[in-house]
C-alpha positions as CSV (number, residue, x, y, z in Angstrom):
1,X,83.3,88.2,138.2
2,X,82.7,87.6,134.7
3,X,79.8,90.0,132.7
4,X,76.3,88.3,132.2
5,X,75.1,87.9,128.7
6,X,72.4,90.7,129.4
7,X,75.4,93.0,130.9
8,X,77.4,92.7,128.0
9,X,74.8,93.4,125.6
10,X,74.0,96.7,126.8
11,X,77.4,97.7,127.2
12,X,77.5,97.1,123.4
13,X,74.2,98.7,122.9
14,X,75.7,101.9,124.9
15,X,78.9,102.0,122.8
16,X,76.7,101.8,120.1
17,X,74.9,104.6,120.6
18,X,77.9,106.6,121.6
19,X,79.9,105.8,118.2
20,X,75.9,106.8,116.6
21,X,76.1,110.2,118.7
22,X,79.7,110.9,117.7
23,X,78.9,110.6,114.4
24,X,75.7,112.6,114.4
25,X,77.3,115.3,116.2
26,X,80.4,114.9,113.5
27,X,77.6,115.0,110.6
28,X,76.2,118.1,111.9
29,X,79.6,119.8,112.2
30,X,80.9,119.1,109.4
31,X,77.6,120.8,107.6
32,X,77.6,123.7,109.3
33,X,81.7,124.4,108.4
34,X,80.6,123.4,104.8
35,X,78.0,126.4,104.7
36,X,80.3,128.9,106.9
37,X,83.2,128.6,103.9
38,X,80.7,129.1,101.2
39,X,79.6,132.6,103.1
40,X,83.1,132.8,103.7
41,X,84.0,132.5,99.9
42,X,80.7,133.1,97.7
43,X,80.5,133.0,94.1
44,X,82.6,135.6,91.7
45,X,81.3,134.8,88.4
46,X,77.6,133.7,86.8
47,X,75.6,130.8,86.9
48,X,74.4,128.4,83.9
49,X,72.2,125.6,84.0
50,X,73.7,123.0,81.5
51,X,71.4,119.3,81.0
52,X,70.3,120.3,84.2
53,X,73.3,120.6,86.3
54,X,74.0,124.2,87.3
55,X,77.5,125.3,86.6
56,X,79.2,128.1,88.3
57,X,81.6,129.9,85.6
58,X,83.6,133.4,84.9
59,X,83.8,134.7,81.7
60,X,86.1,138.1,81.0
61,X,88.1,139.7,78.8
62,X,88.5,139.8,74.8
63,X,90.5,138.1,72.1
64,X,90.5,134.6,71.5
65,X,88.9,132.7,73.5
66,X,90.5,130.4,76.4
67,X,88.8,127.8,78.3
68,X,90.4,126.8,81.7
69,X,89.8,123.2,83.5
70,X,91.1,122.7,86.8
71,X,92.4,119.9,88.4
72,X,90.7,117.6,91.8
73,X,91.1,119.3,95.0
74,X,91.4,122.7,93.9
75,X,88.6,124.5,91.7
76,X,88.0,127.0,88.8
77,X,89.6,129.4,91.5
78,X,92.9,128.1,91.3
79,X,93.7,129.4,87.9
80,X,93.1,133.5,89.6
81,X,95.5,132.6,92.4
82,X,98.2,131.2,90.3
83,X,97.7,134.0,88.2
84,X,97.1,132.5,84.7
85,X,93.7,134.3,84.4
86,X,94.7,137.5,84.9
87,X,97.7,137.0,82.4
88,X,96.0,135.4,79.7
89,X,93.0,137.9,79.9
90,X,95.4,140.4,78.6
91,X,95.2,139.7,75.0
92,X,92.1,136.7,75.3
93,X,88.9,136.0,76.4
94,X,88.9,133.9,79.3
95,X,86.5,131.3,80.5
96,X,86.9,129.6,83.7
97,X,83.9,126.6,85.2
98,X,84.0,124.8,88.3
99,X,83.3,121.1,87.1
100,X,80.8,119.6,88.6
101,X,81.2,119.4,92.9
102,X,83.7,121.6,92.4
103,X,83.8,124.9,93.6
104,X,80.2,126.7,93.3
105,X,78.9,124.0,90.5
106,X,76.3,120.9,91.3
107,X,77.4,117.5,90.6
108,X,73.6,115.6,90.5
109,X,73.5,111.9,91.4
110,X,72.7,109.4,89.1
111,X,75.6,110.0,86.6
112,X,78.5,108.5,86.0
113,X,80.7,111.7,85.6
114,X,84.0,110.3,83.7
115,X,86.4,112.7,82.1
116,X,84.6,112.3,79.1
117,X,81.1,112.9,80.2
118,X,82.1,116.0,81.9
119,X,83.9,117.2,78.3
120,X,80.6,116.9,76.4
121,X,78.6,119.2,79.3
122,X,81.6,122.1,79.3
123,X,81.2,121.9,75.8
124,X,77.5,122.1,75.5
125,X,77.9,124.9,78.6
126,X,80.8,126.7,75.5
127,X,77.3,126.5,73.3
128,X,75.4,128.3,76.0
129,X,77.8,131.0,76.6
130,X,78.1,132.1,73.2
131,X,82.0,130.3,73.0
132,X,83.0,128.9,69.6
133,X,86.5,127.1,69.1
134,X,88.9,127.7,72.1
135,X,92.0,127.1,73.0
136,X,91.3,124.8,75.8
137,X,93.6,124.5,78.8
138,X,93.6,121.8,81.4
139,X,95.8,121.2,84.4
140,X,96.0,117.1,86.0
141,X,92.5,116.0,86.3
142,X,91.6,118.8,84.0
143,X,93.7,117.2,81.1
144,X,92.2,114.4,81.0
145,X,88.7,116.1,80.3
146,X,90.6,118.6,78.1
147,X,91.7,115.5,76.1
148,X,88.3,114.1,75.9
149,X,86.9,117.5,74.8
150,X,89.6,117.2,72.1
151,X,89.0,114.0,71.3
152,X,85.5,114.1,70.7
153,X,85.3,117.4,69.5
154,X,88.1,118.3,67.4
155,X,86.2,120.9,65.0
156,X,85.3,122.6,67.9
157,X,88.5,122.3,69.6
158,X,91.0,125.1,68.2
159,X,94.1,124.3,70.1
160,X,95.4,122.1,73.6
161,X,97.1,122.4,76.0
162,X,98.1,120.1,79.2
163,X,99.4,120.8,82.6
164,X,100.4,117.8,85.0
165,X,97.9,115.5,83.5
166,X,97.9,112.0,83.8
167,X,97.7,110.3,80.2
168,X,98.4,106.4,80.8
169,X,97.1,103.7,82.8
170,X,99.2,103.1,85.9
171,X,98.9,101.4,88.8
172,X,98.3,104.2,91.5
173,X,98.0,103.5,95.2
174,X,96.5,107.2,95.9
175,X,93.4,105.4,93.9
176,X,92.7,103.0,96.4
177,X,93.0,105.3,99.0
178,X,89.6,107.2,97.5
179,X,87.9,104.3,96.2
180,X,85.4,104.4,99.6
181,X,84.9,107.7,99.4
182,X,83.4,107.4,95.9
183,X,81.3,104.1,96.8
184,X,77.5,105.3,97.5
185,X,76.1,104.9,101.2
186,X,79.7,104.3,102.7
187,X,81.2,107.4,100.6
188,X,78.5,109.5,102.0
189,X,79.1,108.3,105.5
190,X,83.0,109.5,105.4
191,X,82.7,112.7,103.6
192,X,80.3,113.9,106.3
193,X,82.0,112.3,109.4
194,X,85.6,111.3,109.4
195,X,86.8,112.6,105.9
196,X,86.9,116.1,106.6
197,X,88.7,115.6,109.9
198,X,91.3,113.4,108.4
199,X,91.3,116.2,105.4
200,X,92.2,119.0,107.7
201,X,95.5,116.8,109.5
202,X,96.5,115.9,105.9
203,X,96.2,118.9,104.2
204,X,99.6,120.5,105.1
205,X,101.3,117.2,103.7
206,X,99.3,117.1,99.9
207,X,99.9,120.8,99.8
208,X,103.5,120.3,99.9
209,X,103.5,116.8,97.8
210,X,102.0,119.2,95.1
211,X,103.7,121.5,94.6
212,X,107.4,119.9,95.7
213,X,110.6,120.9,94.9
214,X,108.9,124.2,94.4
215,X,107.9,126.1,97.5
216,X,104.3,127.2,98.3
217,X,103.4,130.4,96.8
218,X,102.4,132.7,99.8
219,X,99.9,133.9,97.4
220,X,98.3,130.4,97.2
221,X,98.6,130.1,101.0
222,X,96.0,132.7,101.2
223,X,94.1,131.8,99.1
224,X,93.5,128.8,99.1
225,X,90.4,127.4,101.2
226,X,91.0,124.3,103.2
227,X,87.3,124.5,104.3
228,X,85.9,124.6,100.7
229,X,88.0,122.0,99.7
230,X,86.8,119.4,102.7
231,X,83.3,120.3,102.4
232,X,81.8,116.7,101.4
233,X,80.1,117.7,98.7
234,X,83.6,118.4,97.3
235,X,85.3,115.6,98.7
236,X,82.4,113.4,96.9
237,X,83.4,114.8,93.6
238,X,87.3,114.4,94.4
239,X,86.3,111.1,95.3
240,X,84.6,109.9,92.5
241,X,87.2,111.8,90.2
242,X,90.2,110.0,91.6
243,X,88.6,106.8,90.9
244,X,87.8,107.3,87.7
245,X,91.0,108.4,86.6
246,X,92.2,105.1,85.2
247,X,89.1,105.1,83.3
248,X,89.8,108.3,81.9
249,X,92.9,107.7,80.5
250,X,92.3,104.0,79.1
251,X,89.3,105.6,77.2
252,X,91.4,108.0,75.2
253,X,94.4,105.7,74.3
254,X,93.6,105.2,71.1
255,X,92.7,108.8,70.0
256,X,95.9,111.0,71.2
257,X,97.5,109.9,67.7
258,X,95.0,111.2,65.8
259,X,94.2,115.3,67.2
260,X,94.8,117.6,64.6
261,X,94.6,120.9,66.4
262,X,98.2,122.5,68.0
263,X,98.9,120.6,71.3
264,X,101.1,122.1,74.0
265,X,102.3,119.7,76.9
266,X,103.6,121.3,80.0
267,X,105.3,118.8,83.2
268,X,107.3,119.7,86.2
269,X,110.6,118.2,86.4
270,X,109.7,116.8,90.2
271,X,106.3,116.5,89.9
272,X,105.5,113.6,92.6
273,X,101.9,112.9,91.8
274,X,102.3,112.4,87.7
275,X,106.0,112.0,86.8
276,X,107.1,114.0,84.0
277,X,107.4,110.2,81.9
278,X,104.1,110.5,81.3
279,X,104.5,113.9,79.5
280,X,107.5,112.5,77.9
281,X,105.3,109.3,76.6
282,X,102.4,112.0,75.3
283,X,104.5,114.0,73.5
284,X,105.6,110.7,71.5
285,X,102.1,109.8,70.2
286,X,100.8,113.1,69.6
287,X,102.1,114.5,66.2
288,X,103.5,117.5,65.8
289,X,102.9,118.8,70.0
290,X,105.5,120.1,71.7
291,X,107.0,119.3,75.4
292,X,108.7,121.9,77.9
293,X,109.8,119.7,80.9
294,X,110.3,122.4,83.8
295,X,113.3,121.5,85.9
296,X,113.1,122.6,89.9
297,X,108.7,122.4,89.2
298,X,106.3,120.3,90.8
299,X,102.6,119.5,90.1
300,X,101.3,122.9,90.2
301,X,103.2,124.0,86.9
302,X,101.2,127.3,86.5
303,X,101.6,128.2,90.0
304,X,105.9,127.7,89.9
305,X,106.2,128.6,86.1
306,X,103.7,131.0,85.0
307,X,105.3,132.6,82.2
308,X,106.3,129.4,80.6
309,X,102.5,128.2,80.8
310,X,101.5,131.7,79.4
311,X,103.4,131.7,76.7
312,X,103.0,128.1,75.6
313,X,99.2,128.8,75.8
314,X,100.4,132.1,73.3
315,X,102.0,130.0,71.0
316,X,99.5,127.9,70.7
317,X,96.8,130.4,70.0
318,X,98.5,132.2,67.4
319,X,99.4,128.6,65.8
320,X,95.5,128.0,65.8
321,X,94.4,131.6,64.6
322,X,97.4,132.8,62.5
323,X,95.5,135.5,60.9
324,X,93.7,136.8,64.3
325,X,95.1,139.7,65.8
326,X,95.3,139.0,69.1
327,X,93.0,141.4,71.8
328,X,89.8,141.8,69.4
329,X,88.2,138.1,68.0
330,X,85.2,138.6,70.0
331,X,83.8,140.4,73.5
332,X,82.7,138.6,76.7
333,X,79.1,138.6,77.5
């Protein structure tokens, strides 16, 4: 016997508030795992509040000083478990800030935070700190603000170098795969409810795809936090990042040809999520850089080639300070 009007309307109204239930309960969940991993993994370093976002950084050792910017879906943490840090720290200063969402640091609403806007607040956070003229080192997203800080900065800027970054507008699919995770109301649904879910059944797969035809360092396998990673505050910023990649790059077309500091560019060979043409194509238009393609290296070039990155970072330090001594330019707060 066919449903009544009246019957079917409150067996949508029940479904309704089922599917509202499910993702109440899912919202709830996925707050209380957010606030678990960051008991589970608190802050290591200091805090600064920079224009009034508050910025979670580490600052040791002497020498030179190094600035590191991470990529998306990783944060400043990732450059202790591939073990740059503790190898550059050696002879240089090294400073290290989660970019905003990532990691320990805010990332306030009501800004647009492009590559470029998030080069001019690590800078003014560099002013805060008491850090003048580093060598500053960025890995894929990372790059791109690394660029801009170069770009916009180059006084201030002493040398460059870039890991896995992506330089040129190209059409990317992986974009429109985050673009409604970055649009406001509908973003903020997903990274609380079914974002994080379908984070923790991809995960396995990106892992791989970034670091492929390397293997997965067992050190980065235990280190790394899933749970931090697909808290949505995090997955916001990764979000919002991803989208505005292509932005990023088309902004600093027109300046790579003109930086006047040493520039190092570092690609893997394999690297599936920038190919190593984009390197290739950087190298061309920046004068005088230099290019190590890494054959048998993925994405994660500092995790599979450490010494290479190391020592390009070396050589371009002593290029920018060639009458420093390495070990004693200045102390660490």
């Amino acid at each position: 016997m066919p449903m009544s009007a009246t019957t079917r309307m409150l067996a949508t109204s029940r479904g309704l508030l089922i599917g509202a239930a499910a993702l109440a309960g899912l919202a709830v969940t996925n707050t209380i795992l957010a606030r678990r991993a960051e008991r589970q993994h608190p802050p290591k370093g200091r805090f600064i509040t920079v224009d009034g976002v508050r910025l979670h950084y580490t600052d040791h050792g002497r020498g030179q000083p190094i600035l590191l910017i991470h990529g998306n879906a990783v944060s400043g943490e990732d450059y202790e478990t591939s073990g740059l840090a503790a190898r550059l720290r050696e002879r240089h200063r090294v400073i290290i800030i989660d970019r905003p969402g990532f990691g320990h640091s805010e990332r306030p609403r009501g800004r647009l935070w492009t590559a470029m806007e998030q080069a001019v607040l690590l800078r003014r956070a560099m002013h805060q700190i008491g850090v003048e003229r580093p060598i500053v080192v960025g890995h894929s997203w990372g790059a791109i603000v690394a660029l801009s800080l170069a770009a916009r900065y180059p006084a201030e800027t002493a040398g460059l170098v870039v890991l896995s970054g992506y330089y040129h507008w190209t059409l990317r699919p992986d974009v429109l795969l985050v673009v409604p995770g970055a649009v406001p109301v509908l973003g903020d649904l997903l990274r609380y409810t079914i974002s994080p879910a379908l984070g923790w059944l991809l995960m396995p797969l990106l892992k791989r795809g970034m670091f492929s035809p390397a293997p997965i360092p067992a050190r980065f396998r235990a280190e790394y936090s899933n749970a931090m990673a697909l808290r949505p505050s995090q997955i916001r910023a990764t979000s919002t990042d991803g989208a505005l990649m292509i932005a990023g790059a088309l902004q600093l077309r027109d300046d790579y040809a003109t930086l006047p500091m040493p520039v190092a560019i570092l690609a893997g060979e394999g690297d599936k999520v920038v190919f190593a043409k984009r390197a290739r194509r950087l190298h061309a238009e920046i004068p005088g850089s230099t290019l190590e393609v890494l054959p048998y290296v993925g994405h994660m070039v500092h995790h599979s080639a450490l010494e290479e990155v190391a020592t390009a970072v070396e050589r371009v330090a002593a290029a920018a300070f060639p009458n420093i001594v390495p070990g004693v330019m200045n102390q660490a707060a």
